[in-house]
Residue, then its C-alpha position, 0 to 999 in steps of 0.5 A: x718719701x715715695x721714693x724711701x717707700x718704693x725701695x722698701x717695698x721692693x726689698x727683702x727687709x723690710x715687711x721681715x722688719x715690721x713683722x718681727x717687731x709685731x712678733x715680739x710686741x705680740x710675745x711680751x703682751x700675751x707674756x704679761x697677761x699670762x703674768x696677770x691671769x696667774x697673778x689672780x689665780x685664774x687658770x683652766x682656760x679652754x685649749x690652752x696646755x697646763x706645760x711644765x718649764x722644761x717643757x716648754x723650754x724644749x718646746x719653744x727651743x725646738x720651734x724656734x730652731x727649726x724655723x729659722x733653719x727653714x727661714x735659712x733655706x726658704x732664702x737660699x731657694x730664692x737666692x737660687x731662682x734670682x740666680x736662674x731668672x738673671x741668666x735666663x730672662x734677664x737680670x732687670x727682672x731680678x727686683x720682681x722677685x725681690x718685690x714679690x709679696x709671697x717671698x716677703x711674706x713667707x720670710x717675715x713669717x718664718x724669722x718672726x715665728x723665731x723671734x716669737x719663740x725666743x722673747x717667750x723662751x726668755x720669759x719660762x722660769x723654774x724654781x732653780x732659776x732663783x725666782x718665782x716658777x713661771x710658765x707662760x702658757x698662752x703665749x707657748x700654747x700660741x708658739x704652737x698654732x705658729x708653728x702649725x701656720x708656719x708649716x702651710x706658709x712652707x707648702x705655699x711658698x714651694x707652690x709658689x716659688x715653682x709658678x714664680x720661675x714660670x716664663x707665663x707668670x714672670x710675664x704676667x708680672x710685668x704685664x701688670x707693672x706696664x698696664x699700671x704705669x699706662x693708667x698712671x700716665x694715660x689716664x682715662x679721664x683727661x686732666x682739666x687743662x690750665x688756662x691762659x699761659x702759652x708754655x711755649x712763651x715763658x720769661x726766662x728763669x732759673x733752673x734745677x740742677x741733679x746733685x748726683x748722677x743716675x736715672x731719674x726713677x719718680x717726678x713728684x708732679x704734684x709737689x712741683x704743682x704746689x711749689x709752682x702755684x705757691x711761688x707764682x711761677x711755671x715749672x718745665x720738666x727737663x729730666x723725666x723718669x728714665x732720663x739719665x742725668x749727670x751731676x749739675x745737670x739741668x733737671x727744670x727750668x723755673x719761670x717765675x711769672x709775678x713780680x715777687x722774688x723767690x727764695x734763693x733755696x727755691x732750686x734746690x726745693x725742686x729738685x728735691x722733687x726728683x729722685x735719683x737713683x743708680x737704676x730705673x725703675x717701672x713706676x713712672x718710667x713708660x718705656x722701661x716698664x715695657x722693655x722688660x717683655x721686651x727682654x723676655x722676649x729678646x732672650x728667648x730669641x738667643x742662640x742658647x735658649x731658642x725659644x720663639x714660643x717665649x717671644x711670641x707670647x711677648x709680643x702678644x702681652x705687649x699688643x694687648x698693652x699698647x692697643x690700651x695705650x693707644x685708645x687712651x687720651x693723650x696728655x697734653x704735659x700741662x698741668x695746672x695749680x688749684x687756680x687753674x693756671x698752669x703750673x707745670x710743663x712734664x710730657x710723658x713718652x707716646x705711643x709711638x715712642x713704645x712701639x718703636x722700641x719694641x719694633x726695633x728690638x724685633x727687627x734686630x732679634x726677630x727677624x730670622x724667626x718666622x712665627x716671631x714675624x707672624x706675631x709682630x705683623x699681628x701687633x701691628x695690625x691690632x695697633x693699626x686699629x686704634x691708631x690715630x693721627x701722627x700715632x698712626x703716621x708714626x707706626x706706618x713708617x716702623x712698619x715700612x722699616x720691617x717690611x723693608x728688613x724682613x725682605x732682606x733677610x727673608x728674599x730666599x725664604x720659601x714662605x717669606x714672599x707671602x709674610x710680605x705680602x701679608x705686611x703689603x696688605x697691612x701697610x695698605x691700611x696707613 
């Protein structure tokens, strides 16, 4: 279900869809109670035009044309900013435009104004129609105040479209999908830890396998929490999201723990809590949430674009991040069932495992940029400080690994003794 629901949410048809059976629920009620108000000779009502059929007609024509010309090239417009946006900062980025609410939201307006103005069309009947002469007025005089709102979606969505293409907006956006999955995962009060059960010592069981091959984009932790306490058994996480699975492969082991059997379906149930899909998603998936600043920056770094400024701006959001992600209380992966016995075993990437990506990326792209190596010694000195344990170990030797590959690209350089002296004095800290 969480997964049907991301998809849609991510998709361009979904809130147009909603929005136009709204519209057309709209236009046959406010149909009917213009059928009523005449029926019972009620007329004279406030702002509301006395129309003619033809009239109307030719005004409800105009408007429902003309929206959905508009419809048309509001969606070319953004076709022509996904085109832009995949060749420049990179095609993964492109499902941010597609789940951007603006887009959806002017689109839905636009065909549902259309449709509006169609189910009324339909409904304007004259004395040669070979029926009762009918004007529904309300419903056409509300086809114009749509058509007024439409005019100010239009100038919202040139406004909008013009900040979308912006690189500061484009990573603000993915800023806030990384700050979202670190609070979703690192939480800032732990969860109650389970009692009793040593998950290194657990009987043998059976084991969930993919039916399909793909990333692994969501785990429904508490639906395996429920299955695992329902069934008495422990459930240990093979695949997280961002594994790439094949088909047969193995996604959790089950430990059964009581003495009962279990029903033969009960694999297939829990991979049932895996959804599977062709791409990765940033919902659940830590390490890809932050690899989209990480593409941004890596591109702006490329031979057509020399743009370092992009990069630097990058590694900045990407420090602000992970400082909160390294100040945060680490999961233990164990969760526990309402009996607080443990239930399932899931462990989410670490710090570490973030900021290796990111230093990598850096230490591959970055290094022949000098102010992009300013602002990766910045990173790691903001990181240094909140930094803890094998966390902290683990930073020491990726910040050993750039001074050592900055001082091999960067032994001539006339500035690049005082960068690794710079990296010297942070490397002193560890």
């Amino acid at each position: 279900m969480r997964s049907w629901f991301l998809h849609a949410r991510e998709s361009f048809w979904f809130l147009p869809a909603v929005c136009g059976v709204v519209a057309v629920a709209l236009a046959l009620g406010l149909i009917e109670i213009d059928r009523f108000l005449q029926a019972n000779n009620i007329g004279d009502i406030p702002l509301i035009a006395d129309l003619s059929a033809t009239g109307s007609r030719a005004l409800l024509a105009a408007i429902g044309g003309t929206m959905l010309g508009v419809a048309a090239t509001t969606f070319s417009i953004t076709i022509s900013v996904l085109a832009t946006t995949s060749s420049t900062c990179g095609p993964r980025l492109v499902r941010n435009f597609m789940a951007d609410r603006g887009n959806q939201f002017v689109l839905a307006v636009l065909t549902s104004t259309f449709l509006y103005a169609l189910v009324v069309l339909r409904a304007v009947r004259t004395e040669q129609d070979s029926t009762a002469a009918f004007v529904p007025s309300i419903a056409v005089s509300f086809a114009v105040v749509l058509a007024v709102a439409d005019v100010a979606v239009l100038v919202y969505f040139i406004h909008h479209i013009a900040r979308s293409v912006q690189v500061t907006t484009m990573q603000s956006r993915v800023l806030g999908e990384l700050m979202a999955v670190i609070d979703l995962l690192y939480p800032r009060v732990p969860a109650v830890q389970p009692r009793t059960v040593d998950p290194v010592r657990l009987p043998a069981g059976d084991v969930a396998r993919s039916t399909s091959a793909g990333y692994v984009q969501h785990v429904d932790v508490t639906r395996l929490v429920h299955l695992a306490t329902e069934h008495d058994l422990v459930i240990r996480v093979v695949a997280t999201a961002g594994s790439y699975v094949l088909d047969g492969e193995v996604l959790a082991q089950i430990h059964t723990l009581g003495s009962g059997d279990t029903p033969s379906s009960l694999p297939k149930t829990v991979a049932h809590a895996f959804s599977i899909d062709s791409a990765r998603t940033p919902h659940q998936d830590l390490r890809y949430a932050a690899q989209g600043l990480i593409e941004i920056g890596v591109r702006g770094l490329a031979s057509g674009t020399n743009d370092p400024y992009t990069a630097v701006s990058a590694i900045d959001a990407l420090g602000s991040a992970l400082v909160t992600l390294y100040s945060r209380p680490t999961p233990t992966g164990l969760h526990s069932g309402s009996d607080g016995e443990l239930r399932v075993v899931c462990s989410w990437p670490t710090p570490s495992d973030v900021s290796a990506d990111v230093l990598l990326a850096l230490r591959t792209y970055g290094l022949s940029h000098p102010i992009v190596v300013d602002a990766t010694i910045r990173f790691i000195d903001r990181i240094e400080k909140v930094a803890t344990g094998d966390e902290r170990r683990a930073l020491g030797e990726q910040a050993t690994a750039l001074r050592d590959a900055y001082a091999r690209v960067a032994a001539e350089a006339v500035d690049g003794a005082a960068r690794i002296t710079t990296l010297e004095t942070v490397l002193a800290r560890f």
